[in-house]
TIDO-685183 format. One line per field, with one value per residue: chain; x, z, y of N, C-alpha, C, CB in turn. Coordinates in Angstrom, 1 decimal. Atoms other than C-alpha are relative to their C-alpha. Glycine has a CB too. Layout:
cadena	c(A / ...) $
n.east	c(X / ...) $
n.up	c(Z / ...) $
n.north	c(Y / ...) $
ca.east	c(X / ...) $
ca.up	c(Z / ...) $
ca.north	c(Y / ...) $
c.east	c(X / ...) $
c.up	c(Z / ...) $
c.north	c(Y / ...) $
cb.east	c(X / ...) $
cb.up	c(Z / ...) $
cb.north	c(Y / ...) $
REM end
This chain:
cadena	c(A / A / A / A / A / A / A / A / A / A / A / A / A / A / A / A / A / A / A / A / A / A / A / A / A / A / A / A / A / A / A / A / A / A / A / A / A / A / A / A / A / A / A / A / A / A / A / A / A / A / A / A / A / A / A / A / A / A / A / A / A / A / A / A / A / A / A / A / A / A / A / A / A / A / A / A / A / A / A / A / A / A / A / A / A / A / A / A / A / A / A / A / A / A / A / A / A / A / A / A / A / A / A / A / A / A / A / A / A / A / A / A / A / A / A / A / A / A / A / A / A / A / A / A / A / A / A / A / A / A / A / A / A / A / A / A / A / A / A / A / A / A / A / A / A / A / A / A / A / A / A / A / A / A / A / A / A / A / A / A / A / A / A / A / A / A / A / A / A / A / A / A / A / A / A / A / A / A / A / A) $
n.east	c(-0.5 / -1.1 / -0.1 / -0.9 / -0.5 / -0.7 / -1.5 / -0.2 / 0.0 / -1.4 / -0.6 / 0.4 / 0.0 / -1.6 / 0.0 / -0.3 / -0.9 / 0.9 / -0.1 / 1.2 / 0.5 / 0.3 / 0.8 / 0.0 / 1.6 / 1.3 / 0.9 / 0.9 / 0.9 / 1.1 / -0.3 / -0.8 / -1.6 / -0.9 / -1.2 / -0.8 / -1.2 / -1.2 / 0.0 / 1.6 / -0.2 / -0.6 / 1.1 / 1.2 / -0.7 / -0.1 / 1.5 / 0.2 / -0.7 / -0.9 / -1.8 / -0.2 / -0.4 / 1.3 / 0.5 / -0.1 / 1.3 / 1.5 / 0.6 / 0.4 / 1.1 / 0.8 / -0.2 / 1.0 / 1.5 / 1.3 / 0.7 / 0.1 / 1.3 / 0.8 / 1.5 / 0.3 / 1.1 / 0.0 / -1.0 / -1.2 / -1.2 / -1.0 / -1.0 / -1.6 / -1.4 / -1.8 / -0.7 / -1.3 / -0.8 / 0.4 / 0.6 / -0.5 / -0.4 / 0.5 / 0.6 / 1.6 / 0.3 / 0.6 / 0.3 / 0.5 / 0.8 / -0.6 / 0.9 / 0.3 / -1.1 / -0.9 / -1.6 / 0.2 / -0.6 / 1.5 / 1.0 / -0.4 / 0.4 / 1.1 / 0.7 / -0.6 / 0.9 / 1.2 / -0.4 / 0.0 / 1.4 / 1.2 / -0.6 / 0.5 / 1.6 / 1.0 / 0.5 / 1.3 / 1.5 / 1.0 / -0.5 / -1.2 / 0.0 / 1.9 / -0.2 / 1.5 / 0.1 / -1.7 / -0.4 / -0.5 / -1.6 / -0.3 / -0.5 / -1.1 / 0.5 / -0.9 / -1.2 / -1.0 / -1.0 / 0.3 / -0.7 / -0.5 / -1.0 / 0.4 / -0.2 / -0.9 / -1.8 / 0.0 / 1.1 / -1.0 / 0.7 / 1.0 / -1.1 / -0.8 / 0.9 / 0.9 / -1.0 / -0.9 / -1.9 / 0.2 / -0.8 / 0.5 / 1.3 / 0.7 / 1.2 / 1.7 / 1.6 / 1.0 / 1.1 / 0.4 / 1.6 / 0.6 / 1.3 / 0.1) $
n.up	c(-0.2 / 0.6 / 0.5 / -0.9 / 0.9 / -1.1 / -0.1 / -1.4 / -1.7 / -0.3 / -1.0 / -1.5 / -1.6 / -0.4 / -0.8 / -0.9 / 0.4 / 0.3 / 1.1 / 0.6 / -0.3 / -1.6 / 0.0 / -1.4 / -1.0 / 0.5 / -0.5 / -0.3 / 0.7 / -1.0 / -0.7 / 0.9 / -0.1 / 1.1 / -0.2 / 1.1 / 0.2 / 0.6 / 1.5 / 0.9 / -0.1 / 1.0 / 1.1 / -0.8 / -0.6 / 1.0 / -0.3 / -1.2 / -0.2 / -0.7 / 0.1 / -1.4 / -1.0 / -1.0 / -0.2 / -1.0 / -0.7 / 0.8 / -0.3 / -1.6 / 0.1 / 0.1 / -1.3 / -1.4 / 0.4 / -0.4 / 1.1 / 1.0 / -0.1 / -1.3 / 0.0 / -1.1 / 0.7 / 0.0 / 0.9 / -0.8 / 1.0 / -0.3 / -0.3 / 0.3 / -0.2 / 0.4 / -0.6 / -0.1 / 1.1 / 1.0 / 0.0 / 0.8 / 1.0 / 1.4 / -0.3 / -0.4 / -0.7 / -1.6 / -0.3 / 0.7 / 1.5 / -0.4 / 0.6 / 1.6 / 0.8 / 0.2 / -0.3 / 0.6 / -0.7 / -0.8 / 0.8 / 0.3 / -0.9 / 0.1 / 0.9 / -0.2 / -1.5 / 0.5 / 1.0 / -0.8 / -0.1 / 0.6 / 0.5 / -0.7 / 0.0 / -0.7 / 0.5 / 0.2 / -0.2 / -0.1 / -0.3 / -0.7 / -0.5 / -0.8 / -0.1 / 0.4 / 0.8 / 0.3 / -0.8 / 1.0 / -0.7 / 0.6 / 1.4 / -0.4 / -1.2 / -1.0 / 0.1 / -0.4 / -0.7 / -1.4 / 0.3 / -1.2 / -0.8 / -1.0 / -1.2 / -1.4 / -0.3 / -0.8 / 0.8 / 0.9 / 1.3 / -0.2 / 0.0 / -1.1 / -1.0 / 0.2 / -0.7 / 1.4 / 0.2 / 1.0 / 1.7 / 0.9 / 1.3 / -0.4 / 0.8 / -0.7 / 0.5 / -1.3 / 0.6 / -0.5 / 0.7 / 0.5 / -0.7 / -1.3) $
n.north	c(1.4 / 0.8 / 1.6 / 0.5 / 1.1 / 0.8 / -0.7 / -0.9 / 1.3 / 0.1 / -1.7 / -0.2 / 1.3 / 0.2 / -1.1 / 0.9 / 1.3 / 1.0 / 1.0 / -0.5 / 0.4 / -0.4 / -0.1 / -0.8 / 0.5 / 0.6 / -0.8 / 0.2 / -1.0 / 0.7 / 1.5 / 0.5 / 0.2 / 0.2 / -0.2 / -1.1 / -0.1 / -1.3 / -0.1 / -0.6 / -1.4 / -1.1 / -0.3 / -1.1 / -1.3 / -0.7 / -0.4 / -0.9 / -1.0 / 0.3 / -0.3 / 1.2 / -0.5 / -0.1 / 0.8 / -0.2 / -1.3 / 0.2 / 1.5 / -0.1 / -0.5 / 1.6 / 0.8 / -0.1 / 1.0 / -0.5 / -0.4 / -1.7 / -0.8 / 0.3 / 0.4 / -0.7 / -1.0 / -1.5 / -0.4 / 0.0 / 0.1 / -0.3 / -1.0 / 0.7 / -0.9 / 0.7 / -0.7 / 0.5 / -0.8 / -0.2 / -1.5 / -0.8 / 0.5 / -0.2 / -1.3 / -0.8 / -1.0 / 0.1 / -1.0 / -0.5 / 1.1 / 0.9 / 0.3 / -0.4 / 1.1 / -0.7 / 0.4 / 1.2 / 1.2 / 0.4 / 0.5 / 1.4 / 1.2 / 0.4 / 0.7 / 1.1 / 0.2 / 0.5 / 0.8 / 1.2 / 0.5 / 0.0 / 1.2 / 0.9 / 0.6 / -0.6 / -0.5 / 0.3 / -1.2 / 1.0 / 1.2 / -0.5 / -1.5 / -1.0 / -1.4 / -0.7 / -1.5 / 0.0 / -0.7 / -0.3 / 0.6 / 1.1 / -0.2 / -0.6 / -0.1 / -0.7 / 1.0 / -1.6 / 0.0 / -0.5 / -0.9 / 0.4 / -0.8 / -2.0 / -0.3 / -0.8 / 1.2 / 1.3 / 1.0 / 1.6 / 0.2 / 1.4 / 1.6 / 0.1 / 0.2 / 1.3 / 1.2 / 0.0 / -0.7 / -1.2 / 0.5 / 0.9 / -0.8 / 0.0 / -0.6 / 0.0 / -0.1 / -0.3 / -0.1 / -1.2 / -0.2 / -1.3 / -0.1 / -0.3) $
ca.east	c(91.8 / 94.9 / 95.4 / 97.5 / 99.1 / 101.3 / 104.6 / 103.3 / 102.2 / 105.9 / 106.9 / 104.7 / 105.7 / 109.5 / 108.2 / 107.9 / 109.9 / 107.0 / 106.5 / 103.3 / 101.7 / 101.2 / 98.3 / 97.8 / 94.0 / 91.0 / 88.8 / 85.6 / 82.8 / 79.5 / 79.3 / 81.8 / 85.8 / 87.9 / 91.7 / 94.0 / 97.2 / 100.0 / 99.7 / 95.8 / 97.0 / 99.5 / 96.9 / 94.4 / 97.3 / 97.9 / 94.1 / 94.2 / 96.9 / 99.8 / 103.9 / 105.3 / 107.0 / 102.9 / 102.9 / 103.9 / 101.0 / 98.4 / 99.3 / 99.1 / 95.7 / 94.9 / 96.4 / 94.4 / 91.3 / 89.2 / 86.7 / 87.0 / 83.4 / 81.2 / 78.5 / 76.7 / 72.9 / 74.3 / 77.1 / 79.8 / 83.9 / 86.9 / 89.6 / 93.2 / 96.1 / 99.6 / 102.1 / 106.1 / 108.9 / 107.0 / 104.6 / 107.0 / 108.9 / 106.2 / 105.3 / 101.9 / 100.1 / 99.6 / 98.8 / 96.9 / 94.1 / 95.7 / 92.2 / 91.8 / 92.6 / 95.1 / 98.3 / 98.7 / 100.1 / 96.6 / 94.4 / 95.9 / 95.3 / 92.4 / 91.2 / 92.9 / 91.2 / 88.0 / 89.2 / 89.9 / 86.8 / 84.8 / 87.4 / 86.5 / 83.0 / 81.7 / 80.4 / 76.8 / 73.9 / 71.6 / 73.7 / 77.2 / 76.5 / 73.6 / 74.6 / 71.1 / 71.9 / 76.2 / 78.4 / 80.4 / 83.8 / 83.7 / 85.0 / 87.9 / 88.4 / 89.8 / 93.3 / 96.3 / 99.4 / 99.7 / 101.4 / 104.2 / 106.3 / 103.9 / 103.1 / 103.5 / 106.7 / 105.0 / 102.5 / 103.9 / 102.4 / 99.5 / 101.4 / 103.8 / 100.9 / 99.6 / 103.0 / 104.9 / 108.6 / 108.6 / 111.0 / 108.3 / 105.4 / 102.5 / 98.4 / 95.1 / 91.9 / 89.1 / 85.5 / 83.9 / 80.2 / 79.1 / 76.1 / 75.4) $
ca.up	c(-79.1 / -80.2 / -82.3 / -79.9 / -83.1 / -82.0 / -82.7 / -79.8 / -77.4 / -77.9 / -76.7 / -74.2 / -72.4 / -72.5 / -69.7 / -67.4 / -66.6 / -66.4 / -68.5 / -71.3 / -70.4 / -66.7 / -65.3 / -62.9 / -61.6 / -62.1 / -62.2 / -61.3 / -63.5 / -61.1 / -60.9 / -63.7 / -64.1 / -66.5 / -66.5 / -67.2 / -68.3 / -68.8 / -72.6 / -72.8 / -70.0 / -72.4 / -75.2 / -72.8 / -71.7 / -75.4 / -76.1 / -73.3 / -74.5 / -72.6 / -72.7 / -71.0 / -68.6 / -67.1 / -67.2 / -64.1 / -62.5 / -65.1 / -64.1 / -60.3 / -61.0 / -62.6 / -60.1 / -57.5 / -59.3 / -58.2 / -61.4 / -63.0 / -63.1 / -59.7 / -59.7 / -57.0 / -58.0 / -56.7 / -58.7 / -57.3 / -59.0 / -58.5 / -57.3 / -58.0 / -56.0 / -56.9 / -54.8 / -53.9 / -56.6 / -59.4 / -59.4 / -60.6 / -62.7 / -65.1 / -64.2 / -62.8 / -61.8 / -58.0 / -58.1 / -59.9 / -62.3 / -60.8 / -61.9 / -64.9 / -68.3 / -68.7 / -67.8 / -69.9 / -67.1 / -64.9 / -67.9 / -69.2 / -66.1 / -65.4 / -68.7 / -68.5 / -65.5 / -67.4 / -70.6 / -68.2 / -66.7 / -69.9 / -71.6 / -68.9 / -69.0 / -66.6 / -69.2 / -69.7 / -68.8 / -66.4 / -66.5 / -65.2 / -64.4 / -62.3 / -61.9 / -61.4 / -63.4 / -63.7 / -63.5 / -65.8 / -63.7 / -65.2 / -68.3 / -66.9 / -63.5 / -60.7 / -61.2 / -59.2 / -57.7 / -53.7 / -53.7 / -51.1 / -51.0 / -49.9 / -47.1 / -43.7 / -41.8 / -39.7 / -42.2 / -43.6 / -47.2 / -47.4 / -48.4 / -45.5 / -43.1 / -44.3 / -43.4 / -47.0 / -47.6 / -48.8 / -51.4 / -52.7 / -55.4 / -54.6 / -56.0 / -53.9 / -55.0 / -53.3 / -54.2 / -54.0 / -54.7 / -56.1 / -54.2 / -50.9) $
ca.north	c(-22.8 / -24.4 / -27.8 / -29.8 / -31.6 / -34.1 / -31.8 / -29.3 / -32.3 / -33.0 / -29.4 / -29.1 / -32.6 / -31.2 / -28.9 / -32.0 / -35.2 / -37.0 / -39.9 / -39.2 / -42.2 / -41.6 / -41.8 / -38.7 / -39.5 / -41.1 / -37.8 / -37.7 / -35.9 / -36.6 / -40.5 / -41.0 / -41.5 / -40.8 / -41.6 / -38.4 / -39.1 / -36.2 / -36.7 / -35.7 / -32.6 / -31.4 / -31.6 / -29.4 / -27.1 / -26.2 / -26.1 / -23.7 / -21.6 / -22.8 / -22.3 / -25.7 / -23.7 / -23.7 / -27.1 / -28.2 / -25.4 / -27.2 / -31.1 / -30.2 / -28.8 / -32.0 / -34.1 / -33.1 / -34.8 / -31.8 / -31.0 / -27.3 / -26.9 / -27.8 / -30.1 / -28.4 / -27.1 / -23.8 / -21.8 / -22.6 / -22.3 / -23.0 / -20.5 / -21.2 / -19.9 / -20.4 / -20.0 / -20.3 / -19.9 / -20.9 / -17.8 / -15.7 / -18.2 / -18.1 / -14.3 / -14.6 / -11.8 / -11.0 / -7.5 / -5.0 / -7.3 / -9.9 / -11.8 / -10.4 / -12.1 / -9.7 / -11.8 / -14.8 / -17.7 / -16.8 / -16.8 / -20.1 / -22.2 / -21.2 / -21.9 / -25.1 / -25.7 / -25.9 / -27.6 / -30.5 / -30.4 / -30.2 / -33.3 / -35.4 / -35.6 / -33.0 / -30.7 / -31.8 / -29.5 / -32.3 / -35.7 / -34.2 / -30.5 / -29.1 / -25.5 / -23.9 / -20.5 / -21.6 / -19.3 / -17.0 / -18.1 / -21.2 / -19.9 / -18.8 / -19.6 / -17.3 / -18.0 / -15.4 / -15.7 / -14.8 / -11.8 / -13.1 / -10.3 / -7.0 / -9.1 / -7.8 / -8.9 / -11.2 / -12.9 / -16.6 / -17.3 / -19.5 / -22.6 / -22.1 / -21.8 / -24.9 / -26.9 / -26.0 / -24.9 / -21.7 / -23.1 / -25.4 / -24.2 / -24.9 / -25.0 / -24.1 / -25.1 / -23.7 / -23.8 / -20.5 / -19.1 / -15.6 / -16.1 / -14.5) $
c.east	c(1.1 / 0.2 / 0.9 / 0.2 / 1.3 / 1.8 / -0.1 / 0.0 / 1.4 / 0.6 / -0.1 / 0.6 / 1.5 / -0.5 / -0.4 / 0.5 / -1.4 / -0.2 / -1.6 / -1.2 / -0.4 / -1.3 / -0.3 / -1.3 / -1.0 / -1.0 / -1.2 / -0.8 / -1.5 / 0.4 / 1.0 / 1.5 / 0.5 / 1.3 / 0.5 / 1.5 / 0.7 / -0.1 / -1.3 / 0.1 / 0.6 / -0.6 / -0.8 / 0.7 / 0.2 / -1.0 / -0.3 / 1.1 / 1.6 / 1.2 / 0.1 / 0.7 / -1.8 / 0.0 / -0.2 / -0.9 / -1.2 / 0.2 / -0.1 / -1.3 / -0.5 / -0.1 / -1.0 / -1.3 / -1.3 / -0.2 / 0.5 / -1.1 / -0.9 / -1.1 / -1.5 / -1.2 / 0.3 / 1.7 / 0.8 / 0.9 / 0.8 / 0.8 / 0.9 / 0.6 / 1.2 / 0.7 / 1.7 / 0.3 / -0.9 / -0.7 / 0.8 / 1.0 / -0.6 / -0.9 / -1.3 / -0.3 / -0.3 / -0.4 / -1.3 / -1.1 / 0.6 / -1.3 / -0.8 / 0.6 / 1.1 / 1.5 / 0.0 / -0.1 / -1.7 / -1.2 / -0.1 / -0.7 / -0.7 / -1.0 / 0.2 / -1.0 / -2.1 / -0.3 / 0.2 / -1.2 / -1.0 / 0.7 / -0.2 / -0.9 / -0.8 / -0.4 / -1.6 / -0.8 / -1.0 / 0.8 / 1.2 / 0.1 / -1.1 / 0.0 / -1.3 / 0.1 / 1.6 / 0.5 / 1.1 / 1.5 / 0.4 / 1.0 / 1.2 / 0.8 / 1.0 / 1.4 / 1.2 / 1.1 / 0.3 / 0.7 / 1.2 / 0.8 / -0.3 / -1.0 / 0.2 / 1.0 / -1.0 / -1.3 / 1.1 / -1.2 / -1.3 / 0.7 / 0.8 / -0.9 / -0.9 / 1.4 / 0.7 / 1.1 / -0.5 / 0.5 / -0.9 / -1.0 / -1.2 / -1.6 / -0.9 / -1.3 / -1.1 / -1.2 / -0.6 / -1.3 / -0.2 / -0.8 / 0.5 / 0.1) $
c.up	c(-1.0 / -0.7 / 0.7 / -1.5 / 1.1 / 0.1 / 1.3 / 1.1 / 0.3 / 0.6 / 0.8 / 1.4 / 0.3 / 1.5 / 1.8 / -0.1 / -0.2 / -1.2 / -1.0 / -0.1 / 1.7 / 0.4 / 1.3 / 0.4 / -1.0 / 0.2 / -0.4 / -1.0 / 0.5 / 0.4 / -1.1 / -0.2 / -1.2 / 0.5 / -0.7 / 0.2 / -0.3 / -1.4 / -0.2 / 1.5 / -0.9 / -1.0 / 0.5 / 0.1 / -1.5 / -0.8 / 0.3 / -0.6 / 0.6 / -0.3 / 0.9 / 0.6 / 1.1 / 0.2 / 1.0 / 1.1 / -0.1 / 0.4 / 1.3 / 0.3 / -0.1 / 1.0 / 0.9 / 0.1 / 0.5 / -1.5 / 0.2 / 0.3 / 1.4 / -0.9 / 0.8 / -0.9 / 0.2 / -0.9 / 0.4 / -1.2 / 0.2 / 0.0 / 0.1 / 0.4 / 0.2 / 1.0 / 0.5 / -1.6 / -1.6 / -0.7 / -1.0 / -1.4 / -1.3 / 0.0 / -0.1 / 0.5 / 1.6 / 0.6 / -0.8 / -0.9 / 0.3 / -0.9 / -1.0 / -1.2 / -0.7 / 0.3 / -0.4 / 1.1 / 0.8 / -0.8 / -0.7 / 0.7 / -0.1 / -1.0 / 0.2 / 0.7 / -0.5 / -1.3 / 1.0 / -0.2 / -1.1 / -1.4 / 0.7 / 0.7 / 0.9 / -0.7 / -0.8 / 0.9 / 0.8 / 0.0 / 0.6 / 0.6 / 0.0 / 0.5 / -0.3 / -1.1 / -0.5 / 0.1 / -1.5 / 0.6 / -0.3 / -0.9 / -0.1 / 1.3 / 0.9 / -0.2 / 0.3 / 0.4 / 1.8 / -0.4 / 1.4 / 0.6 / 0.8 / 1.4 / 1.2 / 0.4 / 0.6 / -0.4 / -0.8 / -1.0 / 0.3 / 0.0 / 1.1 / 1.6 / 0.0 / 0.1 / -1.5 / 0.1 / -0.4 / -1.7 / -1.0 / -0.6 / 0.1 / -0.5 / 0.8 / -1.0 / 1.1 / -0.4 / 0.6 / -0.9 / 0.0 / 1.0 / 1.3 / 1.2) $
c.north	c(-0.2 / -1.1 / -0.4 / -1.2 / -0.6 / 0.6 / 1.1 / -0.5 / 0.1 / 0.6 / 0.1 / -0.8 / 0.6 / 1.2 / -0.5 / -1.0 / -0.9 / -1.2 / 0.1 / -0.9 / -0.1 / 0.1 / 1.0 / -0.5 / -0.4 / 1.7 / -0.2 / 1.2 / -0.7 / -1.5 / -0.3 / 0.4 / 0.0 / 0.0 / 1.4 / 0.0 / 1.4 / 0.1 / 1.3 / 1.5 / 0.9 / 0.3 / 1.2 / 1.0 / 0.2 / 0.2 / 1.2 / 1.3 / 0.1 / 0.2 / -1.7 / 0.0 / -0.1 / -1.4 / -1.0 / 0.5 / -1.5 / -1.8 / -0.3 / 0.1 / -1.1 / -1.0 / -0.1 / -0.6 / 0.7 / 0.6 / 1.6 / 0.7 / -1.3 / -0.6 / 0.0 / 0.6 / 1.5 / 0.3 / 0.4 / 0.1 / -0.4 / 1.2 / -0.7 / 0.6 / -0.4 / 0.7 / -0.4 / 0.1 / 0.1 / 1.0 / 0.8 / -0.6 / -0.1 / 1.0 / 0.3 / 1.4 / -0.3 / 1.4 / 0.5 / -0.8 / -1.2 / -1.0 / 0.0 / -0.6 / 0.5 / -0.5 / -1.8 / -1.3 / -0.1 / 0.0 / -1.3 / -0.4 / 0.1 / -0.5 / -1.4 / -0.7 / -0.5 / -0.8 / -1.3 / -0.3 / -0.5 / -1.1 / -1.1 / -0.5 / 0.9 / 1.5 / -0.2 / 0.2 / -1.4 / -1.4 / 0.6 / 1.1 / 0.6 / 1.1 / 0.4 / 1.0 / -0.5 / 1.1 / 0.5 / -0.2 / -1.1 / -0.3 / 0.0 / -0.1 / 1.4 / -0.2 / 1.1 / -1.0 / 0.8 / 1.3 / 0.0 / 0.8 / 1.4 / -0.8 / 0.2 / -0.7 / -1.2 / -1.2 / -1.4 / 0.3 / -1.1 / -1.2 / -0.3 / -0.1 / -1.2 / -1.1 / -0.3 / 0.7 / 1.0 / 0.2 / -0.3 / 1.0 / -0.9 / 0.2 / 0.1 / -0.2 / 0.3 / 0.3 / 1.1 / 0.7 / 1.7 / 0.4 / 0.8 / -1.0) $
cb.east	c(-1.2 / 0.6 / 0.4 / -0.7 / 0.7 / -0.1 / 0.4 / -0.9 / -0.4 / 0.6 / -0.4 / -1.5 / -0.1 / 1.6 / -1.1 / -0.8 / 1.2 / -0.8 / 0.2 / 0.3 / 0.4 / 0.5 / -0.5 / 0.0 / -0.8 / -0.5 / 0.3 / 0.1 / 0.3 / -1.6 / -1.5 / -0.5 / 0.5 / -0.1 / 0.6 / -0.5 / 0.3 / 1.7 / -0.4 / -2.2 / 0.6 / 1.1 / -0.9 / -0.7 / 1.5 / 0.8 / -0.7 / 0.6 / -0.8 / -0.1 / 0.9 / 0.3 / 0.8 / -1.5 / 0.2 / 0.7 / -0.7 / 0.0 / 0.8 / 0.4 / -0.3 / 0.7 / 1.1 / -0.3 / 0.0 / -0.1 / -1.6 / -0.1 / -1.0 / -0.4 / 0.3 / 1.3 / -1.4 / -0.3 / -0.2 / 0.2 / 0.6 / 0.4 / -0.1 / 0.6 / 0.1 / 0.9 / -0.9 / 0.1 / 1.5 / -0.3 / 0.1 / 0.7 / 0.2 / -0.6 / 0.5 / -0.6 / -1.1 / 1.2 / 1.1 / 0.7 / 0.6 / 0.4 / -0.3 / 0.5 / -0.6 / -0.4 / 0.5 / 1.1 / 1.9 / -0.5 / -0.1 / 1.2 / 0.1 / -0.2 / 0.3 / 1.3 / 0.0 / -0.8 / 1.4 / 0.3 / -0.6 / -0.7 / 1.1 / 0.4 / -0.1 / 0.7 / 1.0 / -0.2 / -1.0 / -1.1 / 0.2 / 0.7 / 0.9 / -0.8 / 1.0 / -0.7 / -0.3 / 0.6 / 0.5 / -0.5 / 0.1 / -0.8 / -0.2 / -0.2 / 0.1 / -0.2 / 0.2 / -0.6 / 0.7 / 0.6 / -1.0 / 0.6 / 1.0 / -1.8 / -0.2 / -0.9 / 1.7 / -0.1 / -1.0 / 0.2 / 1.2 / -1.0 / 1.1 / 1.2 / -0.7 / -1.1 / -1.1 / -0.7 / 1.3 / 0.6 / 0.9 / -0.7 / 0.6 / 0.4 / -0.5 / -0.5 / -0.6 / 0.3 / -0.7 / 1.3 / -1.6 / -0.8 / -0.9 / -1.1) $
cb.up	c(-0.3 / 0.7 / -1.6 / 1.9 / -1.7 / -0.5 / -1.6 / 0.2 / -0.1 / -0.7 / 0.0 / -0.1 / -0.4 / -1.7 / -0.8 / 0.5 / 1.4 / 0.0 / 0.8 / -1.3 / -0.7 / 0.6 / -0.3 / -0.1 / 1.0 / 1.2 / -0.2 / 1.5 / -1.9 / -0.8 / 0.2 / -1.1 / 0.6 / -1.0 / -0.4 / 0.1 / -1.0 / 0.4 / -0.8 / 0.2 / 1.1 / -0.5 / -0.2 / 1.6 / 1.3 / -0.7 / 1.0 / 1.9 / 0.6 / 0.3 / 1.3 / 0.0 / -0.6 / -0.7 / -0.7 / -0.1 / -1.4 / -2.1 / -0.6 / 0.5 / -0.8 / -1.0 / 0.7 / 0.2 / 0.8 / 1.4 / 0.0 / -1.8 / -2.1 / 1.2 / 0.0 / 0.8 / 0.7 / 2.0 / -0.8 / 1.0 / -0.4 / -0.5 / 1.1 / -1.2 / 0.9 / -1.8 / 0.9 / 0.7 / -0.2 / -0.1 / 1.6 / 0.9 / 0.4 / -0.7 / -0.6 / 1.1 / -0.7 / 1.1 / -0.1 / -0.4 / -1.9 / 1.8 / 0.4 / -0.2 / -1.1 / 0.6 / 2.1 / -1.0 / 1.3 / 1.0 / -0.6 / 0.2 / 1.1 / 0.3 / -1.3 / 0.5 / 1.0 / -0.1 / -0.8 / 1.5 / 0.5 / -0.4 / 0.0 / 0.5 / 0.7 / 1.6 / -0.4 / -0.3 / -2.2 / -1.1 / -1.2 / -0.7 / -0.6 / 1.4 / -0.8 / 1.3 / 1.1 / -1.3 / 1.4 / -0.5 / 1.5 / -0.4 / -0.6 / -0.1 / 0.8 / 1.2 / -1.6 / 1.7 / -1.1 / 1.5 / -0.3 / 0.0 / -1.1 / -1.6 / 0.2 / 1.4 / 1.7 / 1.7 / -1.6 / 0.8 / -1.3 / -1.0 / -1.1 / -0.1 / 0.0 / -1.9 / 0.8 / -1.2 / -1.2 / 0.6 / -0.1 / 0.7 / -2.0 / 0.6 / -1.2 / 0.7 / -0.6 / 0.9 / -0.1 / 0.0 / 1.2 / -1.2 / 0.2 / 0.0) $
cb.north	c(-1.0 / -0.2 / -0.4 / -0.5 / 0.8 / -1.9 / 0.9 / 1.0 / -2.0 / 0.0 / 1.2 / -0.2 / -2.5 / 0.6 / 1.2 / -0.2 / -0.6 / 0.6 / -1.7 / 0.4 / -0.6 / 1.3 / -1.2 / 1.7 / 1.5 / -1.6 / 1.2 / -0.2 / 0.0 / 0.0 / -1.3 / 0.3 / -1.3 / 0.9 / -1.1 / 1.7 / -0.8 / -0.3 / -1.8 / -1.9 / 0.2 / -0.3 / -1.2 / -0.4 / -0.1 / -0.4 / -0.8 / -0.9 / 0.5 / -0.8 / 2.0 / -1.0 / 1.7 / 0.7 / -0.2 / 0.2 / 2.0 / 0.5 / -1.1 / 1.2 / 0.9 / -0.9 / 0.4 / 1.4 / -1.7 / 1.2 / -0.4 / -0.1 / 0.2 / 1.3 / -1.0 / 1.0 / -0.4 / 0.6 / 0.8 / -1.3 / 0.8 / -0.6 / 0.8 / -0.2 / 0.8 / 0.4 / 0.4 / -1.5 / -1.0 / -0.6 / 0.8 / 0.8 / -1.0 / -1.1 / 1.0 / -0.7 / 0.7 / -0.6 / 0.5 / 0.6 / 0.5 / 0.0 / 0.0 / 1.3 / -0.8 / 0.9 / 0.4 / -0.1 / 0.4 / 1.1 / 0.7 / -0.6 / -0.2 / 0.7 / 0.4 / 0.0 / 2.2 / 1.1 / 0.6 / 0.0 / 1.0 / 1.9 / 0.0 / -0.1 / -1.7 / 0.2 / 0.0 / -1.0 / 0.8 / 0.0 / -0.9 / 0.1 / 0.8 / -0.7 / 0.7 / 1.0 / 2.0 / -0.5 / -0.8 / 1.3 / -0.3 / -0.4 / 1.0 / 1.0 / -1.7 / -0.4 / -0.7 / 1.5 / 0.4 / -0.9 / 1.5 / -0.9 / 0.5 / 1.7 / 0.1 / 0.4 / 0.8 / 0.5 / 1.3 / -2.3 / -0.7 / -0.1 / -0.1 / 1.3 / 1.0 / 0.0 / -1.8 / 0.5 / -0.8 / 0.9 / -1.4 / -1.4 / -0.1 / 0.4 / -0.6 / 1.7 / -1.4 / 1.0 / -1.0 / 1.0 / -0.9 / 0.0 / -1.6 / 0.7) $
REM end
């Protein structure tokens, strides 16, 4: 963990225009709301580990107002996939270990990803999070980059199959279970 003193917040926010009072979403942690401004992401993304070249990835993630960690009795995660220019702008993996915490930008987020979660109230065992057994993905979540260039000629990227520019950059969340 990082101290997000207020000289790195500073850093971090130069890595969006955004304004540090903003309020990206009301997120939800079971029946409860918290606001999360861009200030208290850039805090989490340097928590997490972050460059604020990621930051942009990490307040998308937020944005989206889907929790980190599932509230789901079964052990469910999030999966994260990035995709379009940014990917390589802040040289995710998409190959080899791609999911491994072997490449800083996909071990960030995903941490990130659960630093949220567990800042905005859905970190409590029975009032906020009912994961029968949970889940060691939590910790970390899934977190790649598509790999857009190995494939085939006549495959579009995800994002572009979903009605996205190819230009644009792009985040998936997708909740996904171990289980059988």
């Amino acid at each position: 963990i990082v101290l997000p003193t207020e000289e790195r917040v500073f850093e971090m926010l130069k890595g969006t225009s955004h304004k540090p009072d903003e309020v990206l979403v009301d997120i939800r942690a079971a029946y409860e709301a918290h606001s999360l401004t861009v200030e208290k992401v850039a805090a989490i993304a340097i928590m997490a580990g972050a460059e604020p070249e990621y930051l942009p990835v990490i307040l998308a993630m937020a944005a989206s107002g889907v929790s980190g960690i599932s509230t789901s009795t079964q052990s469910f995660t999030v999966t994260i996939a990035v995709n379009g220019p940014i990917r390589n702008e802040i040289k995710m993996n998409s190959g080899i270990g791609a999911m491994s915490p072997l490449n800083r930008a996909n071990a960030v987020i995903g941490r990130a990803a659960t630093l949220i979660a567990m800042n905005t109230g859905g970190g409590r065992p029975g009032e906020t999070y009912w994961g029968s057994q949970g889940n060691t993905l939590d910790y970390n979540h899934a977190t790649f980059a598509e790999n857009e260039e190995a494939l085939p000629a006549d495959w579009k990227p995800f994002h572009v199959q979903n009605g996205f520019k190819s230009e644009e950059s792009v985040i998936c969340l997708l909740y996904t279970s171990p289980s059988p």
